[in-house]
C-alpha positions as CSV (number, residue, x, y, z in Angstrom):
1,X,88.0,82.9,92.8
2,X,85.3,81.9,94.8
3,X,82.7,84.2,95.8
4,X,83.2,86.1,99.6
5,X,81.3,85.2,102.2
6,X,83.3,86.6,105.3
7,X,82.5,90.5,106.3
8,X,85.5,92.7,107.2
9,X,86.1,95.5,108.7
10,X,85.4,99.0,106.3
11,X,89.4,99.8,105.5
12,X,91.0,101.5,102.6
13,X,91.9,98.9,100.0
14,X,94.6,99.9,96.9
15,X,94.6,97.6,94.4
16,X,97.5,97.8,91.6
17,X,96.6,94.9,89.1
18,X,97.2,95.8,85.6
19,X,94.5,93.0,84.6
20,X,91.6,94.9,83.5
21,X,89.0,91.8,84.3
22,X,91.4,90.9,87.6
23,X,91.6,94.1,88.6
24,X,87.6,94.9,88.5
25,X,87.0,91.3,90.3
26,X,89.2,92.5,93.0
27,X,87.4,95.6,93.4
28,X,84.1,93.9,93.3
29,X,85.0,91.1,95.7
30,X,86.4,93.5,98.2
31,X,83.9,95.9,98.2
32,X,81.5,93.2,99.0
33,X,83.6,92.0,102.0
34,X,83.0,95.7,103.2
35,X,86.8,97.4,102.3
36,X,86.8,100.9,100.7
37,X,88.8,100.1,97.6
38,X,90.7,102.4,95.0
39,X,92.4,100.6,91.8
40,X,95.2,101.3,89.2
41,X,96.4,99.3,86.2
42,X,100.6,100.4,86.6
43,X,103.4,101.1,89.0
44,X,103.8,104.6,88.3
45,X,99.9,105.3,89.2
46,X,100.7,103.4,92.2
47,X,103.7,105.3,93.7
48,X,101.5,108.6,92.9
49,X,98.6,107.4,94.3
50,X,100.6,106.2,97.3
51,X,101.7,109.6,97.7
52,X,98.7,111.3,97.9
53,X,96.6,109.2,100.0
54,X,96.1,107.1,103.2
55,X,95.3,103.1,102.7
56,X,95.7,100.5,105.2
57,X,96.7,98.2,103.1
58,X,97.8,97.7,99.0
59,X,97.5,94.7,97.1
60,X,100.2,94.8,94.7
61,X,101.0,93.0,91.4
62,X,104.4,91.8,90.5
63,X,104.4,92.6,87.1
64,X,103.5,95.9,86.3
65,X,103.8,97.8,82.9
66,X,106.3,100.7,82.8
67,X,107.4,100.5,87.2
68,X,107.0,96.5,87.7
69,X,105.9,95.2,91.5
70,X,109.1,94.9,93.0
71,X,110.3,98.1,91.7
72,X,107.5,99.8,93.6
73,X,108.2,98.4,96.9
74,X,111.6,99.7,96.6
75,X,110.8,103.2,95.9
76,X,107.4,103.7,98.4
77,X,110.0,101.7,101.2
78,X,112.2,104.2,100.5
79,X,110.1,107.1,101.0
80,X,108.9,106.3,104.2
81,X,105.6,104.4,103.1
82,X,105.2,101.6,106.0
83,X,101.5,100.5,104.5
84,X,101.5,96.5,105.2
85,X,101.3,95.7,100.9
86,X,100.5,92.2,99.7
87,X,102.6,91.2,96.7
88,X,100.1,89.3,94.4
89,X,102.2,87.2,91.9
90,X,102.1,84.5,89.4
91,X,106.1,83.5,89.9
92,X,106.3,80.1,91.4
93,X,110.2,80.0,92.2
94,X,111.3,80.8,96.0
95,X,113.8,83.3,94.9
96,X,111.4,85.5,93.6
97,X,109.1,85.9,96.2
98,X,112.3,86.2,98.5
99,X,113.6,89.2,95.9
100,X,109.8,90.8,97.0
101,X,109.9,90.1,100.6
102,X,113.4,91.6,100.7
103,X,111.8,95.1,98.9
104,X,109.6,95.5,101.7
105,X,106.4,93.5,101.2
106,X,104.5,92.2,104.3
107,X,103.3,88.9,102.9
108,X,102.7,87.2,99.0
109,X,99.9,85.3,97.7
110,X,100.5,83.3,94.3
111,X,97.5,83.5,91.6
112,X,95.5,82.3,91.2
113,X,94.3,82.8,95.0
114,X,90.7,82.4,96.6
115,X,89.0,85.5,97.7
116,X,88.3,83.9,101.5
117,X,92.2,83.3,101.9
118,X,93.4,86.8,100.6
119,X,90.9,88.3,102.9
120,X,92.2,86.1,105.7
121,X,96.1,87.5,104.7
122,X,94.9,91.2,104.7
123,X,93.8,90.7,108.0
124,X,96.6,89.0,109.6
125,X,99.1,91.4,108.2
126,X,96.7,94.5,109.8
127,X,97.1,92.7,112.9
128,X,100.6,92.1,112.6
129,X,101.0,96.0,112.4
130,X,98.8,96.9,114.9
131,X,99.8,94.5,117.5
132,X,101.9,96.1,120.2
133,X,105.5,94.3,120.9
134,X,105.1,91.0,122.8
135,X,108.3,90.5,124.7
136,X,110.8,93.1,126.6
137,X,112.8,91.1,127.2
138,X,116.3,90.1,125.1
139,X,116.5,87.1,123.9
140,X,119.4,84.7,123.4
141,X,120.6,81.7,121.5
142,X,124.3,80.8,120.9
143,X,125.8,84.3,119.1
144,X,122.2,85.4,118.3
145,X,120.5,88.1,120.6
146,X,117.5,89.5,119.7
147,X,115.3,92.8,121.1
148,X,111.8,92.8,119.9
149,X,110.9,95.9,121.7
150,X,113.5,97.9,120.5
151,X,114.0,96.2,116.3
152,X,117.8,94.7,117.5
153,X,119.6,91.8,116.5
154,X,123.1,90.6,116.7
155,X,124.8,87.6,116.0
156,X,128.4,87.4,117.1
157,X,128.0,91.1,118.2
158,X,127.4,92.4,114.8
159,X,123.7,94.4,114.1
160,X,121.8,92.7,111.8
161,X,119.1,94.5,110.0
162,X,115.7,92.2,109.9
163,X,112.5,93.3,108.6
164,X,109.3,93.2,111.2
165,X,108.5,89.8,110.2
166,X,111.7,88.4,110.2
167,X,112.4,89.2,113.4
168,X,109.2,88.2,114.7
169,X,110.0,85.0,113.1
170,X,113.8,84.6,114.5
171,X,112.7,85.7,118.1
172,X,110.3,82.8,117.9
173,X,112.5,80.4,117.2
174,X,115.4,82.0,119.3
175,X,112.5,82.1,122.6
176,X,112.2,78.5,121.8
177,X,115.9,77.3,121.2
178,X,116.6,73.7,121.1
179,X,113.2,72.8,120.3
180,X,111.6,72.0,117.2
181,X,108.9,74.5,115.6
182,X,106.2,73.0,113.1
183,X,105.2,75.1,110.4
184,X,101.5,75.4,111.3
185,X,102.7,76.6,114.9
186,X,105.0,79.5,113.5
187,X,102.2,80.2,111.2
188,X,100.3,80.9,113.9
189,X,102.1,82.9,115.9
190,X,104.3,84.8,113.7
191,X,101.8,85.3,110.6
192,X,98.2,85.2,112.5
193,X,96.4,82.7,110.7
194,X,94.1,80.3,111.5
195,X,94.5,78.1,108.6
196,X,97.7,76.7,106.9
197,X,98.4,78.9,103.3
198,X,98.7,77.3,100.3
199,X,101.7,79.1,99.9
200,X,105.0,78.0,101.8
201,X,105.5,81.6,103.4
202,X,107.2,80.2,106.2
203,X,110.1,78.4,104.1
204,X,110.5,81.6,102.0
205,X,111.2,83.5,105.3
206,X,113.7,80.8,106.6
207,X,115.6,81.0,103.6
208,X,115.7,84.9,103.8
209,X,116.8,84.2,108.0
210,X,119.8,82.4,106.9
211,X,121.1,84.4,104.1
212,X,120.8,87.8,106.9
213,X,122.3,85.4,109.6
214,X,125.0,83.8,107.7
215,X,128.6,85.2,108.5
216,X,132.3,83.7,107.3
217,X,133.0,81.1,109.5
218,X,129.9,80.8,111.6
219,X,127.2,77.2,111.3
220,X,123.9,77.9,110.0
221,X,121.6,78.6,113.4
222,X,118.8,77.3,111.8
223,X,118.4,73.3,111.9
224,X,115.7,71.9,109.7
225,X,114.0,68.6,111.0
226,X,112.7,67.2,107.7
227,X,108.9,67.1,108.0
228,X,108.6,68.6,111.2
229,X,109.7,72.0,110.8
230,X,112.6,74.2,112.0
231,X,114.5,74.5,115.2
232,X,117.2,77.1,116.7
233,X,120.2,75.8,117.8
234,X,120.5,76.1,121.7
């Protein structure tokens, strides 16, 4: 990782790395970009720690000794802990990040991972958080309606449950319905960033779209123009 050169904001940072050399880089790194930042080697120090204190935001390995990444989502989720976390992992296969994103992490970043970028993500996901809801009004394409104020979907007049991201991502394409959506544009409007990842985030959340959307029966919503990006059919 290269060294930062980008100040930040002074936020509470909880690293959970149990790489003793990664972990202490991390802590160096982001204490020089200005964060407050508190680290633990394990999942089970994490959950505790979680527990006791405030953090606006935790950067989270995905395997952990004794309580792996994953694992950890699950139970904080379930708990009531809504701090944006940042799964930091090493697997490469889409499934797996999906498996985190569906436990309740805001983003992933795939080591090994410049400094400059995972400052960038931090900062998008707070303002994905922060930001109030952008649209009132209900949206509709085909069987899919979707509330952005109030966290409703439906398609074919059954609920779907959608995680703030996904649905920030399906009202996107559902606002723009029978028009094609490049990558770097929902990157930008649904993620915050001003440069393209080197991860393909956006992909990983489409495939995630399509398995919540998919019902006996019903076409896939969700057209992919190869090379372009994805569109919503009208």
């Amino acid at each position: 990782m290269q060294s930062p050169s980008v100040s930040s904001p002074a936020l509470r940072i909880l690293v959970v790395e149990d790489d003793a050399q990664l972990r202490a880089l991390l802590v160096r790194q982001l204490g020089t970009l200005g964060y407050t930042v508190e680290a633990v080697a394990d999942g089970r120090s994490a959950i505790t720690t979680l527990g006791q204190a405030q953090f606006d935001a935790v950067l989270l390995d995905r395997l952990l000794p004794a309580i792996e990444g994953v694992e950890v989502l699950r139970r904080i989720r379930a708990e009531g802990v809504e701090t944006p976390v940042i799964l930091l992992t090493a697997l490469g296969l889409t499934q797996e990040r999906v498996e985190g994103l569906e436990a309740g992490a805001d983003d992933y970043i795939v080591k090994p991972f410049e400094i400059d970028e995972l400052n960038a993500r931090i900062r998008a996901v707070l303002r994905r958080r922060s930001a109030p809801a952008a649209d009132n009004a209900t949206l509709t394409a085909g069987d899919v309606t979707v509330s952005v104020l109030r966290h409703r979907v439906t398609r074919a007049g059954k609920p779907i449950e959608l995680q703030k991201t996904e649905l920030k991502l399906l009202a996107e394409l559902v606002r723009e319905a029978g028009s094609v959506l490049s990558r770097k544009m929902l990157i930008e409007r649904v993620w915050g960033y001003d440069f393209v990842p080197t991860t393909n985030i956006v992909d990983v959340h489409i495939l995630k779209l399509r398995q919540r959307l998919e019902m006996p029966g019903l076409p896939d919503p969700i057209a992919t123009v190869r090379g372009v990006g994805y569109m919503f059919r009208a």
